[in-house]
C-alpha distance (Angstrom), angle and dihedral (degrees) to the residues before:
residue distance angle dihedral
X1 . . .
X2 4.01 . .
X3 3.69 113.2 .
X4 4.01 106.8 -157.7
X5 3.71 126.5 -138.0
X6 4.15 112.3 -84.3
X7 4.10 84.2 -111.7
X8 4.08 88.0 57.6
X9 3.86 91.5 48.1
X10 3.59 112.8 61.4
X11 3.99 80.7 59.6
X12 3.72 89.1 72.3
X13 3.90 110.0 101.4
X14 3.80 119.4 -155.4
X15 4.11 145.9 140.9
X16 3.63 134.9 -104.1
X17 3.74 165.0 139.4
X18 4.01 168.6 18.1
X19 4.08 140.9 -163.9
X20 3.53 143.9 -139.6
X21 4.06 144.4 -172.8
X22 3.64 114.1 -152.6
X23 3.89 127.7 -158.8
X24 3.86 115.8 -82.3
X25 3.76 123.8 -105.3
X26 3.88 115.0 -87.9
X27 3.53 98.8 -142.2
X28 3.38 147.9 -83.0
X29 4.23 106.0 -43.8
X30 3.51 96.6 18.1
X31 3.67 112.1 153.3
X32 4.06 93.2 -160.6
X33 3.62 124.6 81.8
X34 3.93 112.0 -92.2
X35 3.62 87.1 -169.7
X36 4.28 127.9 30.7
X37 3.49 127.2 143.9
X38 3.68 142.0 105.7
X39 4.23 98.1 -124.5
X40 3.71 125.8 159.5
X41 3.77 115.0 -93.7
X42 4.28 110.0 -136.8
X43 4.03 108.6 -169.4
X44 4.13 110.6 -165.0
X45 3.91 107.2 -160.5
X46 3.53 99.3 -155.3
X47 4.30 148.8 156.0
X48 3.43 139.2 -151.9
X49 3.86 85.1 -143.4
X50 3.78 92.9 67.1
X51 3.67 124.0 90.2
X52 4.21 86.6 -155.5
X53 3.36 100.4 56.3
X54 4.08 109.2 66.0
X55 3.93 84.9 81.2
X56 3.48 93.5 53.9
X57 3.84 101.5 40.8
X58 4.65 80.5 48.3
X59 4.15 82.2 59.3
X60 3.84 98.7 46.4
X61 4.05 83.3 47.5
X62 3.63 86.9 57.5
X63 3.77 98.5 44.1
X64 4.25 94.1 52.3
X65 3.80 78.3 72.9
X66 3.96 93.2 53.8
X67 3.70 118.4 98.0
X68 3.99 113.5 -126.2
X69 3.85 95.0 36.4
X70 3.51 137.8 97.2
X71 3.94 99.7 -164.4
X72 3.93 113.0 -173.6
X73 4.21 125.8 179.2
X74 3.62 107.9 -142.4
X75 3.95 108.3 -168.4
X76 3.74 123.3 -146.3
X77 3.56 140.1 -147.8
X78 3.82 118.2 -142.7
X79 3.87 94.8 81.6
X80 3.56 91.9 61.8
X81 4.13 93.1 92.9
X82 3.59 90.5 68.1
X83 3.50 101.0 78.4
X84 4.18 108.8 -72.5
X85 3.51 128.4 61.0
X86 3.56 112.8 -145.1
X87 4.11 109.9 -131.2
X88 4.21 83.6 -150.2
X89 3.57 100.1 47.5
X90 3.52 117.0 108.4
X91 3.81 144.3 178.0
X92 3.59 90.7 -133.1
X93 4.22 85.3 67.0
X94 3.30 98.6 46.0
X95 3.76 95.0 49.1
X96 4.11 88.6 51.7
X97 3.91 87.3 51.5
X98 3.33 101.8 54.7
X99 3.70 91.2 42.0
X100 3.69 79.9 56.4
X101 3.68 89.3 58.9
X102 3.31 94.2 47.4
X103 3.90 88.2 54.3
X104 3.85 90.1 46.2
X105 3.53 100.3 49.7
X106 3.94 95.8 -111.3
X107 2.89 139.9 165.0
X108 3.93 110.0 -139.8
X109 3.86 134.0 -27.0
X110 4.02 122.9 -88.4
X111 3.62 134.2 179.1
X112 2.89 136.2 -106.1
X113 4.21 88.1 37.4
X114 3.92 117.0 158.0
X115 4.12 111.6 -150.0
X116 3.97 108.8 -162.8
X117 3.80 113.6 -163.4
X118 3.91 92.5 -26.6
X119 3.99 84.6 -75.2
X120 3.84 106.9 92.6
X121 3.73 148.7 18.4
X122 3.15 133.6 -141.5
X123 4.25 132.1 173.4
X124 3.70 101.6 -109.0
X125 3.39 111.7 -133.2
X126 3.87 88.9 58.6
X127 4.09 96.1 93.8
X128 3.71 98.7 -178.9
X129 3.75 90.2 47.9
X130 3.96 89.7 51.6
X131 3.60 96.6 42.1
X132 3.94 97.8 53.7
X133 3.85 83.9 44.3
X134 4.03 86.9 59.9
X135 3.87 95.5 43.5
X136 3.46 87.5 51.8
X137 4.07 94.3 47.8
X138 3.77 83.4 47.6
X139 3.50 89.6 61.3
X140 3.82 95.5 53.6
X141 4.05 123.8 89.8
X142 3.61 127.6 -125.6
X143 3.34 129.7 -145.7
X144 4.25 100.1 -121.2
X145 3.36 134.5 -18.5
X146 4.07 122.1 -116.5
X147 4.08 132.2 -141.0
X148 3.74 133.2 -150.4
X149 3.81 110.6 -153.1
X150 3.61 115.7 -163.7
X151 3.57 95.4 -154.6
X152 3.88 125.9 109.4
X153 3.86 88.6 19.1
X154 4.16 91.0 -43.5
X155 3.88 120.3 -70.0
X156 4.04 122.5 179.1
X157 3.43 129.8 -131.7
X158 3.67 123.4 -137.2
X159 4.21 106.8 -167.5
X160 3.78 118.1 -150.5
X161 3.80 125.7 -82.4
X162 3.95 147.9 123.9
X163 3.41 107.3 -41.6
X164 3.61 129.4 -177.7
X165 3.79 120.9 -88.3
X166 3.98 100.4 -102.9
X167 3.86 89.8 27.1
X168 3.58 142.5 -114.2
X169 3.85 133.4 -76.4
X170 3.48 129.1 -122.4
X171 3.57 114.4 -146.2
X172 4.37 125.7 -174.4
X173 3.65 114.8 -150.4
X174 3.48 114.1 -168.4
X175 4.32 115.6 -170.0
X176 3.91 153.7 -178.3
X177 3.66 112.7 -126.8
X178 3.87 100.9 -142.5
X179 3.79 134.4 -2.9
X180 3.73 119.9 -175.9
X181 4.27 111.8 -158.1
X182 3.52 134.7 -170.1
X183 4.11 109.0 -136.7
X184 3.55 110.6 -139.3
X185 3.80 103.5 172.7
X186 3.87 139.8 1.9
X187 3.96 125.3 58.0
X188 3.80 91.3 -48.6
X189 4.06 87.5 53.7
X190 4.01 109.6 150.6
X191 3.21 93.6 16.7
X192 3.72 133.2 117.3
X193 4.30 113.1 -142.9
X194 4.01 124.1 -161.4
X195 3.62 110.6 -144.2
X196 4.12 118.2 -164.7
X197 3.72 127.7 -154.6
X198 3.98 91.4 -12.7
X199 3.67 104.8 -165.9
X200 4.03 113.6 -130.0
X201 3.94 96.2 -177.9
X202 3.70 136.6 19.1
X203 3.82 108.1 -179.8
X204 3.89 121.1 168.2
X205 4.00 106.1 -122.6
X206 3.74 104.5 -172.8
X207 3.91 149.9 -44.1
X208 3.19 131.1 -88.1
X209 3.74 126.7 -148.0
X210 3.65 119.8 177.8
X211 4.04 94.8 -77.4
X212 4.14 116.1 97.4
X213 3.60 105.5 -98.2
X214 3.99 136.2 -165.1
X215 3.68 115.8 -151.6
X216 4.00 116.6 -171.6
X217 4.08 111.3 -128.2
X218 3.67 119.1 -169.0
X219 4.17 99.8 -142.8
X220 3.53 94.3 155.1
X221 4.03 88.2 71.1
X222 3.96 94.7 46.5
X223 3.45 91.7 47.0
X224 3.84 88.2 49.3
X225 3.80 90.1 50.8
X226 3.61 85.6 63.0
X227 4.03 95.2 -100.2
X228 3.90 117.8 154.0
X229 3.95 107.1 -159.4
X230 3.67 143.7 4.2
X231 3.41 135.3 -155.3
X232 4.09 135.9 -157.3
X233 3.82 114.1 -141.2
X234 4.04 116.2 -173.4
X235 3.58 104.5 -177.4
X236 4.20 137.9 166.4
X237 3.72 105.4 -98.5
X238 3.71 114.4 -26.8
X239 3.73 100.9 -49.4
X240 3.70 108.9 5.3
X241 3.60 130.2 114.1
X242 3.63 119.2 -24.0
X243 3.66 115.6 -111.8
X244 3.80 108.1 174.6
X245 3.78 129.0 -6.1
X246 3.95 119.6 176.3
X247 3.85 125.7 163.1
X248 3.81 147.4 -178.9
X249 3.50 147.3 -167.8
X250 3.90 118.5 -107.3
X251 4.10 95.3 -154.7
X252 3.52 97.7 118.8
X253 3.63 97.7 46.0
X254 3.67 127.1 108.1
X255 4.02 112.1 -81.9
């Protein structure tokens, strides 16, 4: 798929988005949820190689302090060839992106682009845009509401419900909170860029299919990595509607 120059993308228009903070993990062997809630998941596509994006990536920074919203920065690759290479991007990202677009209907891929809940897009610097996307998101149902238990290592639980027809995937997104970096070449040259809850692996951990489900996580080991969050996607397909999204900090975990 074409990627356009940064100068073509901010002419893309599009609709999006909404945030929230869930409760903090209770330590190891708790036997209460540390996370539970049905929030709006808000996915920035961004790169430190794009001149358009530092607005953006200041909004998602403001929305990881919202409650109801999980807000994740997912770095991508492609706009490392004009001059920086982003140390977050990843081909992982960019492949969920343009499976996004795909999803969506679209056309090509653009940063910065805001995903809410799999449902909309949105260009991501445009903040009233975003946050009427979220309200809107907010206002939506889910289906059920997921947990992540720390105990026994952390494992989340997945209740029964109405699930889609050729089930839903489970996706683990593990993150750092903030990164601060110092731009030395590319459009964003001289510049220093604050990053929020970059994600540094997205891996799909199951399906779900209507029956309650327990699905082991291993926290302790991304929280000994260094990682500061996770969050638990269930979504139709690969990138389809968001069903459930719940998420939780890993600070108090072993390192």
């Amino acid at each position: 798929m074409a990627v356009p120059r940064p100068s073509a993308l901010v002419a893309a228009v599009f609709l999006l988005f909404t945030l929230v903070v869930l409760p903090g993990p209770r330590g190891a062997g708790a036997q209460e949820p540390a996370a539970s809630a049905a929030p709006v998941l808000v996915e920035l596509f961004t790169s430190q190689g794009c001149s358009s994006c530092p607005p953006a990536d200041a909004l998602l920074g403001e929305l990881t302090g919202r409650e109801g919203v999980v807000a994740l920065s997912l770095h991508v690759d492609y706009w490392d060839y004009i001059g920086w290479k982003d140390p977050y991007g990843s081909p992982m990202n960019t492949d969920r992106q343009r499976r996004y677009a795909e999803a969506l209907n679209l056309r090509y891929v653009f940063t910065p682009q805001i995903i809410v809940d799999g449902r909309a897009n949105v260009v991501g610097s445009r903040r009233d845009e975003v946050l009427a996307e979220i309200d809107e998101a907010a206002g939506r149902a889910k289906p059920i509401e997921i947990q992540i238990l720390t105990e026994g290592g952390g494992k989340v639980v997945i209740p029964a419900g109405p699930a889609p027809d050729a089930g839903a995937t489970v996706w683990l997104a593990v993150y750092d909170r903030n990164h601060e970096t110092e731009i030395k070449r590319g459009e964003n040259a001289g510049r220093t860029l604050r990053n929020a809850n970059v994600v540094r692996s997205f891996e799909r951990i199951g399906t779900w299919t209507g029956e309650r489900i327990e699905i082991p996580l291993d926290l302790n080991a991304a929280s000994a990595r260094g990682r500061d969050g996770c969050a638990v996607i269930v979504q139709e397909g690969r990138t389809g509607p968001v069903l459930a999204v719940a998420a939780m900090s890993l600070d108090s975990l072993d390192r």
